[in-house]
PAFI-816691 format. One record per residue (C-alpha): y negated, z, x; chain; residue number from 1. Coordinates in steps of 0.001 Angstrom, whole numbers. Example, Ala and Ser with C-alpha at 12.3 -4.5 7.8 and 13.67 -1.06 7.14 Angstrom:
! residues 2
NODE      py      pz      px c   k
NODE    4500    7800   12300 A   1
NODE    1060    7140   13670 A   2
! end
This chain:
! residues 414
NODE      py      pz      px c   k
NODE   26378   -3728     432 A   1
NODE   24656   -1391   -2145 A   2
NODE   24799    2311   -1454 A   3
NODE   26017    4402   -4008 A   4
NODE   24532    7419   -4883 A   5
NODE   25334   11128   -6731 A   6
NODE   23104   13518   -8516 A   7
NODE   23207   16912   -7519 A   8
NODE   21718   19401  -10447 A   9
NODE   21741   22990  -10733 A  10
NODE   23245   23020  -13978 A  11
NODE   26429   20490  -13165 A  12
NODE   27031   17185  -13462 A  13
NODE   25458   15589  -16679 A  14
NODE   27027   12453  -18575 A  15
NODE   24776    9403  -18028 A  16
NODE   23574    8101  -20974 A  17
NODE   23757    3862  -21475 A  18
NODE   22199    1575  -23792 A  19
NODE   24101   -1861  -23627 A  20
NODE   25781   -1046  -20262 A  21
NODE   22120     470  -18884 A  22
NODE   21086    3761  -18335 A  23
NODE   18887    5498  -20775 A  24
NODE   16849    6048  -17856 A  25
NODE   15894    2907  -17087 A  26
NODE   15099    1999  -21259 A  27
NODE   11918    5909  -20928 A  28
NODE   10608    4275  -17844 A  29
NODE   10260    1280  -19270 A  30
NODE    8620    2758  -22061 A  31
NODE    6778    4486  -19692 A  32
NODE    5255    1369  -18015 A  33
NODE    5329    -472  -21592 A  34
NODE    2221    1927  -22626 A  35
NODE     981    2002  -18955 A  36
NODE     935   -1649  -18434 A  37
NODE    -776   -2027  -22189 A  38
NODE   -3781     148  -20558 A  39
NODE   -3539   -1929  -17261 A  40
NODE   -3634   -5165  -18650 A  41
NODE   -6562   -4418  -21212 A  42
NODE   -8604   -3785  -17967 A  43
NODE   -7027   -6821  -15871 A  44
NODE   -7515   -9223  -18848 A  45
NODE  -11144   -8227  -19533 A  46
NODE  -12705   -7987  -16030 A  47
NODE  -12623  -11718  -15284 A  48
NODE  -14442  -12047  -18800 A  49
NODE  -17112   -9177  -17680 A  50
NODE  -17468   -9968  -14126 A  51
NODE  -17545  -13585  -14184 A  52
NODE  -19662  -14230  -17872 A  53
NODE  -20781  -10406  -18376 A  54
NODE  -22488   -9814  -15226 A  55
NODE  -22803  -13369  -14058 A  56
NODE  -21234  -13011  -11061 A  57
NODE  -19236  -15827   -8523 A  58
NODE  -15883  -17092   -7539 A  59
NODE  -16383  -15199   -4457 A  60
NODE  -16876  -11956   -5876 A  61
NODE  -14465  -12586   -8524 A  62
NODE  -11990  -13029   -5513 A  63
NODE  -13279   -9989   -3826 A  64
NODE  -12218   -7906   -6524 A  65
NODE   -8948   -9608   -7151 A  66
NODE   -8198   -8956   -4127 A  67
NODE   -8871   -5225   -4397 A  68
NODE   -7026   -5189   -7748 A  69
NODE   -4126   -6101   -6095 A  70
NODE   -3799   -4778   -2335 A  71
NODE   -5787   -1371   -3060 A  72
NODE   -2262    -352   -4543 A  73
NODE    -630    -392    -804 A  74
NODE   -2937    2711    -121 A  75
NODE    -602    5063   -1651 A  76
NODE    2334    3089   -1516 A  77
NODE    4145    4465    1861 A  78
NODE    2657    7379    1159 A  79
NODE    4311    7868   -2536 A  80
NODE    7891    6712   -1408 A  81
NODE    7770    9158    1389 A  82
NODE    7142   12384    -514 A  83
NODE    9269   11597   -3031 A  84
NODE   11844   11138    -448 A  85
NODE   11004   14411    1199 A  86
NODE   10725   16867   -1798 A  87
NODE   13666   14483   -3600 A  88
NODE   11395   14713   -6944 A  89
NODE   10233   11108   -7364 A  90
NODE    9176   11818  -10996 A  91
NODE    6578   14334  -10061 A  92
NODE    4921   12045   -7741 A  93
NODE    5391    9499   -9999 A  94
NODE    3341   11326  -12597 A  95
NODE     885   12444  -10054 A  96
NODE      99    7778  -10145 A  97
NODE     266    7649  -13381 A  98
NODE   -2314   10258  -13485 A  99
NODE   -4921    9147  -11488 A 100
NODE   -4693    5338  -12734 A 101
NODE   -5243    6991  -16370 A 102
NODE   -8305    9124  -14897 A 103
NODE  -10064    5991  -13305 A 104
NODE  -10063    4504  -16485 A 105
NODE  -13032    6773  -17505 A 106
NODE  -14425    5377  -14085 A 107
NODE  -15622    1720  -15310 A 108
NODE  -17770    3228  -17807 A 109
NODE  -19730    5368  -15577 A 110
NODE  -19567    2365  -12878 A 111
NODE  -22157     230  -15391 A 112
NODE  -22937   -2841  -14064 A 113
NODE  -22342   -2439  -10280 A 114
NODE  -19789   -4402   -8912 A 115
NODE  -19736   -1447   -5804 A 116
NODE  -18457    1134   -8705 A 117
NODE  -16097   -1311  -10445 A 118
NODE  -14682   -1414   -7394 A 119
NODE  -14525    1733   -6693 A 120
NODE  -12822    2379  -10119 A 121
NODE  -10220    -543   -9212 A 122
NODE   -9566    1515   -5892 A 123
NODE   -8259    4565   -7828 A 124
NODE   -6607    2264  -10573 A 125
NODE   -4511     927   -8239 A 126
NODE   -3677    3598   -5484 A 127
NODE   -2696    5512   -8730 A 128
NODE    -398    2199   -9360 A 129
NODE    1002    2617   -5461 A 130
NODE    1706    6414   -5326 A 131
NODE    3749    5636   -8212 A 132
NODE    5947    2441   -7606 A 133
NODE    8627    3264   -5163 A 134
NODE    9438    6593   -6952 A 135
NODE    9996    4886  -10113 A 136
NODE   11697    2807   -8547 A 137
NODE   13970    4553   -6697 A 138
NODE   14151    6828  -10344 A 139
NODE   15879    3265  -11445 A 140
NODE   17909    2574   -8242 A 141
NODE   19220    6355   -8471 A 142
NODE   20249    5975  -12432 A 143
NODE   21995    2619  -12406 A 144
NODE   25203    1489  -10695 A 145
NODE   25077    -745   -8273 A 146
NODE   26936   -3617   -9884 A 147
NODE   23646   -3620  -12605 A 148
NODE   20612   -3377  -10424 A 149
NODE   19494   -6693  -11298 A 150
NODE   20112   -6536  -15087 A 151
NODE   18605   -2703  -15007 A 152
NODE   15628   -4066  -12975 A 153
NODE   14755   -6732  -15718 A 154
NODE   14946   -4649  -18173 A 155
NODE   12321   -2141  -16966 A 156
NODE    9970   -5307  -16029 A 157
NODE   10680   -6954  -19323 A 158
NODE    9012   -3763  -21442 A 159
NODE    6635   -3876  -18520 A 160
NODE    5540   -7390  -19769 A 161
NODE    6334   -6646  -22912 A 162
NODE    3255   -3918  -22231 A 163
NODE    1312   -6445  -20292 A 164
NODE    1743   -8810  -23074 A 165
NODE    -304   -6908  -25790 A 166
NODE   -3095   -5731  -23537 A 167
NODE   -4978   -9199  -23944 A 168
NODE   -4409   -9202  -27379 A 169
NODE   -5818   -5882  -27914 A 170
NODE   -9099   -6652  -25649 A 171
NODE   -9554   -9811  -27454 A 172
NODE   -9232   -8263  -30773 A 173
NODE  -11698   -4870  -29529 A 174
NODE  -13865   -7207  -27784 A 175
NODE  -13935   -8705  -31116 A 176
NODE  -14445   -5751  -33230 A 177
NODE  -17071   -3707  -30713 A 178
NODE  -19034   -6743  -29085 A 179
NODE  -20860   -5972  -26080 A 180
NODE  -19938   -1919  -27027 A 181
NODE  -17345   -2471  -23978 A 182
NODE  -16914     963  -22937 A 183
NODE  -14320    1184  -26030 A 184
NODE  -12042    -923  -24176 A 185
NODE  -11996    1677  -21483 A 186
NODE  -11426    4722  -23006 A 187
NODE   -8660    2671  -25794 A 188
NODE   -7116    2039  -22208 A 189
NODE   -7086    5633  -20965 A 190
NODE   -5645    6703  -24656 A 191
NODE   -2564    4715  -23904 A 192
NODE   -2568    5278  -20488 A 193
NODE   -1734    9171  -21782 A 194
NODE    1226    7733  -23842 A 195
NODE    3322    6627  -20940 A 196
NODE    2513   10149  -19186 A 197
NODE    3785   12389  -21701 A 198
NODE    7286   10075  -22191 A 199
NODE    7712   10045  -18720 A 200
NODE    7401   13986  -18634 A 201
NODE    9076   14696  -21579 A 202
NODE   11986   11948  -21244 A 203
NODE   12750   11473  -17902 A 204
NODE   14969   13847  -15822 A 205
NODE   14299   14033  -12196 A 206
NODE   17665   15059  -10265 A 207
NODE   17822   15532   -6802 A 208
NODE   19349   13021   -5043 A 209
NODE   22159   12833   -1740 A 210
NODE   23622    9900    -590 A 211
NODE   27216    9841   -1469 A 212
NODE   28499    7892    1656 A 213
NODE   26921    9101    5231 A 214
NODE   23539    6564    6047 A 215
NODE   24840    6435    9507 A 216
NODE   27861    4020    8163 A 217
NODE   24994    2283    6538 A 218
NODE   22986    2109   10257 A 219
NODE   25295     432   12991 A 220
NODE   24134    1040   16186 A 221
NODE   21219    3530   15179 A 222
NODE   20892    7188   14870 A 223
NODE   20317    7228   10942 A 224
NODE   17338    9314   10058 A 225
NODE   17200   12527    8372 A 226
NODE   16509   13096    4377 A 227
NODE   12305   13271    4347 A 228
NODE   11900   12506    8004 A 229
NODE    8717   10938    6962 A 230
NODE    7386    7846    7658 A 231
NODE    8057    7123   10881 A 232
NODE   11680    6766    9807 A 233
NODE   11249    4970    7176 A 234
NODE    9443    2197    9402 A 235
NODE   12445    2315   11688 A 236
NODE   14540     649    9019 A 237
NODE   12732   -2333    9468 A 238
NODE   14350   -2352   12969 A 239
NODE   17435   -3543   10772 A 240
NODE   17234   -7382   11060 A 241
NODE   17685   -8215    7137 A 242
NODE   15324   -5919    5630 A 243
NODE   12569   -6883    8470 A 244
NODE   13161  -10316    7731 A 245
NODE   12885   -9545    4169 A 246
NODE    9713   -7694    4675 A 247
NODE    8075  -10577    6578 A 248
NODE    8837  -13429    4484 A 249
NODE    7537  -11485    1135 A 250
NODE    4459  -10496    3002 A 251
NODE    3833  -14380    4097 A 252
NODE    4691  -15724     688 A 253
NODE    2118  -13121    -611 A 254
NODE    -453  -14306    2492 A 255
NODE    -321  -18083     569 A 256
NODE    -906  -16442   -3394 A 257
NODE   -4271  -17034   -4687 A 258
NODE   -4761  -14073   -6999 A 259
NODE   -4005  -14421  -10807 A 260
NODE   -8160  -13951  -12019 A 261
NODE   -9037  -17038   -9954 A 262
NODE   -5792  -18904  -11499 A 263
NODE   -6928  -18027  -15164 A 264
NODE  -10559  -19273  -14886 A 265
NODE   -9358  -22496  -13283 A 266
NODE   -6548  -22617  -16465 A 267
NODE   -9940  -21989  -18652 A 268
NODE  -11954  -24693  -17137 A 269
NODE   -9130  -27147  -16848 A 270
NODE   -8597  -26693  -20993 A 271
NODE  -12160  -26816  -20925 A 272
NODE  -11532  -23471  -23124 A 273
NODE  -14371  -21175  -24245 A 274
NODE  -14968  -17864  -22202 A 275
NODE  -13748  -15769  -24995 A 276
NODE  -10131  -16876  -24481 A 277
NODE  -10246  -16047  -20722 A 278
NODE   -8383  -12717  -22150 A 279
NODE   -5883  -14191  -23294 A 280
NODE   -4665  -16852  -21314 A 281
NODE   -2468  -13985  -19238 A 282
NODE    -455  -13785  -22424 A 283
NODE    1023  -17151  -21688 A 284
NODE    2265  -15484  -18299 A 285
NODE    3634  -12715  -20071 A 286
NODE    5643  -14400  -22935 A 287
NODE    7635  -16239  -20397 A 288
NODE    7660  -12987  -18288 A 289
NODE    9305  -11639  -21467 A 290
NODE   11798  -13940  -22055 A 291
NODE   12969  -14525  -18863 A 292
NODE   13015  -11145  -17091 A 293
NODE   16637  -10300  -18287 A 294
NODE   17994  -13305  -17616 A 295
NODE   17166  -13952  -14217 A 296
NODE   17691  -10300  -13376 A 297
NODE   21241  -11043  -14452 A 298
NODE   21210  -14399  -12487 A 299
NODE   20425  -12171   -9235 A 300
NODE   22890  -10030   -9625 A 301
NODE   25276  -12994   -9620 A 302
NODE   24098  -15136   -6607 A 303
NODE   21840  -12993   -4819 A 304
NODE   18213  -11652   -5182 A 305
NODE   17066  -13493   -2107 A 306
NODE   17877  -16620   -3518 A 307
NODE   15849  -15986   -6861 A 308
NODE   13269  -14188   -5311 A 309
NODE   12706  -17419   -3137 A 310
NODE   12851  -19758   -6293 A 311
NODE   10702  -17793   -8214 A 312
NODE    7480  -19163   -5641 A 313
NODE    9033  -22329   -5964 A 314
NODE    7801  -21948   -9354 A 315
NODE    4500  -20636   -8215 A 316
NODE    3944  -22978   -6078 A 317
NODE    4569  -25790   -8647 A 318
NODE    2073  -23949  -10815 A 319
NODE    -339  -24575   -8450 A 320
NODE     518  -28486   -8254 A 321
NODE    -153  -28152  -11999 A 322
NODE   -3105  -26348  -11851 A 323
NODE   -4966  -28685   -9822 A 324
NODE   -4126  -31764  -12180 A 325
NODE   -6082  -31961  -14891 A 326
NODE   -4273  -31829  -18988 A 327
NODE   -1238  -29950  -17385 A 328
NODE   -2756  -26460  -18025 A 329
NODE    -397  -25396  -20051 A 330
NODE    2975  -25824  -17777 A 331
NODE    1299  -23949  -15046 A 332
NODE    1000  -21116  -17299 A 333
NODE    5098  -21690  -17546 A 334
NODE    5525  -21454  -14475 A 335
NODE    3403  -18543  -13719 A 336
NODE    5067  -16648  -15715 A 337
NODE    8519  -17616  -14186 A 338
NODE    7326  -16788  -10563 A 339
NODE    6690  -13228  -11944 A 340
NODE   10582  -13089  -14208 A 341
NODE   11981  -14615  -10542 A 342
NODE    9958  -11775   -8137 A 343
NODE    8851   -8875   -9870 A 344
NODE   11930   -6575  -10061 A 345
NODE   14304   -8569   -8155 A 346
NODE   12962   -8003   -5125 A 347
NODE   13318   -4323   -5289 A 348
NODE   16904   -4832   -6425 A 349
NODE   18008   -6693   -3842 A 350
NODE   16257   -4459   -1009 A 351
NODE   18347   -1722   -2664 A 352
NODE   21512   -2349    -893 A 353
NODE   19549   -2325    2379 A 354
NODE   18594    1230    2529 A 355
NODE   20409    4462    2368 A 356
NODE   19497    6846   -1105 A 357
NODE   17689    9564    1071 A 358
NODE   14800    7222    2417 A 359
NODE   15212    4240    -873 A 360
NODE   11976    5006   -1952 A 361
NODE   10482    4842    1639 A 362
NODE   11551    1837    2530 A 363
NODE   11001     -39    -944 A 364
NODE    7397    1309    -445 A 365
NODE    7190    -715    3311 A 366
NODE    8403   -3898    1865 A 367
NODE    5666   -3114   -1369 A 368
NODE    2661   -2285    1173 A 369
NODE    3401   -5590    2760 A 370
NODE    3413   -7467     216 A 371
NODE     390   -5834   -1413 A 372
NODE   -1989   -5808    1452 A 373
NODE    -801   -9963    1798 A 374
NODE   -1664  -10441   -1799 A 375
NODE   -4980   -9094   -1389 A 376
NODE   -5780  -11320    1818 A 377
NODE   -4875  -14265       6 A 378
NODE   -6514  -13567   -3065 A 379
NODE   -9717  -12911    -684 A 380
NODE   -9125  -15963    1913 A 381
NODE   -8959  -18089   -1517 A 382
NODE  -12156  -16269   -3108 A 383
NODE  -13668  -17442     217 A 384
NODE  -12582  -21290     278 A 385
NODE  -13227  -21535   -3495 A 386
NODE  -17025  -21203   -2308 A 387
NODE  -16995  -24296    -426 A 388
NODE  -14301  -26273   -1768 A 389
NODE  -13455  -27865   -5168 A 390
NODE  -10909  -25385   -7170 A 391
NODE   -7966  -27918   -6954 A 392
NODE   -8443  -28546   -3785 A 393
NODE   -7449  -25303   -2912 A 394
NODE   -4750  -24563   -5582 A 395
NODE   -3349  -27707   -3174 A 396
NODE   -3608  -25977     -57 A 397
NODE   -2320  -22753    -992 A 398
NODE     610  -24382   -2746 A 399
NODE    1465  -26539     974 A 400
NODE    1287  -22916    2646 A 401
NODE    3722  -21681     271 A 402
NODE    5751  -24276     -32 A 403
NODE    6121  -24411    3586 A 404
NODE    6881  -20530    4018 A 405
NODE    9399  -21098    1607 A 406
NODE   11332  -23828    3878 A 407
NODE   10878  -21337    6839 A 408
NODE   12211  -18814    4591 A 409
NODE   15485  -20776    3187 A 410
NODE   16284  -21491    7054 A 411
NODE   16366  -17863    7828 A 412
NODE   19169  -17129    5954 A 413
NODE   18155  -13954    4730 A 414
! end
């Protein structure tokens, strides 16, 4: 059952402005990401590129920092939810990530060519990314009625991808203007990085929120806890059976992902395409991203979230299948992108009707952290095997492990 939710402002209730059925809300922080995710995805697109061609480095490192691109974010992530639960002003800690992935922009310049200070840089990137997550999030949750969660949710990711989906074009074409000048990719990123920030603080409204119906109805069986009762509390929701079941089987499909770097050089070597188009080969992902992030967001809200979050690494696993046969390049890039319309979003929805409005963004942020920190291991674990063992080999492997979580999964019943 999703919990509803009231805002509570000192000025008096406010009409809710909708576009299409969907809170205006929802259409500045997607905006918001949409020039954020432009800046992220210059970086993400180009660092394969640099670190694998640039600085002539190895799968291994390559994994290393994959891996770091995408667990460092679970640093901040608890840690985020939870003071935006306790001060019940999720935009300002929202801006506070924003901030500090824009700064560490300016980072990979001064980082040269050390692979210790472009990870450093990625650190910041991403912790920015995970102090910022759950309060958005819960910014979304708080703004939409329950009934449109899933549609709301796809919406935000679609202008997300819509974001992600010009960052590799605008690296290539920089990359193709500048040459080897790359700090200009940096500080292009860090402009636009500033473009999101000033929407969100100038368009979003940050009301406090109060549960409408007591959490204890929400908590058989269990002393609810207290509005900004910190952590601790929020980790005691996972003593609710669904969400902990939730929680695990995310964080063990994420355990089985090989990270999305790795995936694009073995696309590029399969379509025995130049180096230069390494950039761009994420815009496949994020075309079908695009298209299909509404949709399936809708979908969810008709059959259930679980159910398309659990298809959606159907389709990733199935992208690895294709992956590791060669001339199929092409339909694993499909697929890639439909794990990500399937997941991404609809997750968060559907862990929505779990938790109770005072600790949303806590409790999004433990099923995030899990997930993130899984991601990184696998990304890691596969930057490791890659050493020793032909690429397809272990696109094969990782897509038995998920394939077999998923089975484990569907049994569960969650």
């Amino acid at each position: 059952m999703y919990l509803s939710s009231t805002y509570v402002s000192s000025t008096g209730p406010r009409r809710r402005l909708r576009v299409g059925g969907v809170p205006a809300t929802v259409f500045a922080l997607g905006l918001v990401s949409f020039f954020t995710d432009v800046s992220a995805e210059m970086v993400a697109a180009f660092l394969p590129m640099y670190v694998m061609y640039g600085l002539g480095a190895g799968l291994l490192q390559l994994g290393l920092l994959d891996g770091l691109y995408t667990g460092a974010s679970a640093l901040l992530r608890v840690a985020g939810g939870h003071l935006a639960d306790r001060w019940s002003r999720p935009k300002a800690v929202a801006l506070c990530g924003y901030g500090l992935s824009a700064l560490s922009k300016l980072a990979f310049p001064l980082a040269g060519g050390a692979l210790g200070g472009i990870g450093a840089a990625i650190a910041v990137d991403r912790a920015g990314k995970g102090l910022r997550a759950a309060p958005r999030d819960a910014l979304i949750t708080a703004a939409t009625p329950p009934r449109l969660l899933g549609a709301a949710f796809g919406v935000h990711r679609a202008l997300d991808t819509a974001g992600a989906l010009l960052g590799p074009i605008a690296v290539f074409a920089l990359v193709g203007a500048v040459g080897d000048a790359y700090d200009a990719v940096f500080v292009v990123s860090f402009c636009l990085a500033l473009v999101g920030i000033v929407i969100l603080a100038a368009f979003v409204r940050n009301h406090p929120i109060r549960p409408a119906v007591p959490a204890e109805a929400h908590l058989p069986g269990r002393q609810a806890a207290r509005a900004g009762a910190g952590v601790r509390e929020g980790l005691r929701l996972l003593a609710e059976r669904p969400l902990r079941r939730v929680t695990l089987f995310a964080s063990l499909l994420g355990l089985a992902t090989a990270g999305d770097a790795i995936l694009f050089v073995a696309v590029q070597r399969q379509a025995g395409l130049p180096a230069s188009a390494l950039p761009l080969l994420p815009l496949a992902t994020s075309l079908v991203f695009l298209a299909a992030a509404v949709p399936l967001g809708r979908l969810a809200d008709k059959v259930g979230g679980w159910r398309i979050f659990l298809m959606g690494h159907a389709f990733l696993a199935l992208s690895y299948l294709f992956v590791a046969h060669p001339g199929t390049a092409a339909a694993a890039l499909l697929l890639h992108g439909l794990f990500y319309a399937s997941t991404d979003g609809v997750l968060m929805a559907h862990l929505a009707g779990m938790l109770p409005a005072h600790l949303r963004a806590t409790g999004l942020a433990v099923t995030q952290t899990g997930q993130a920190l899984a991601r990184m291991a696998g990304a890691i674990g596969f930057g490791f095997l890659a050493t020793g063992l032909d690429l397809r080999w272990c696109f094969l492997i990782c897509a038995t492990l998920l394939l077999s979580t998923l089975l484990a999964a569907w049994r569960s019943g969650t």
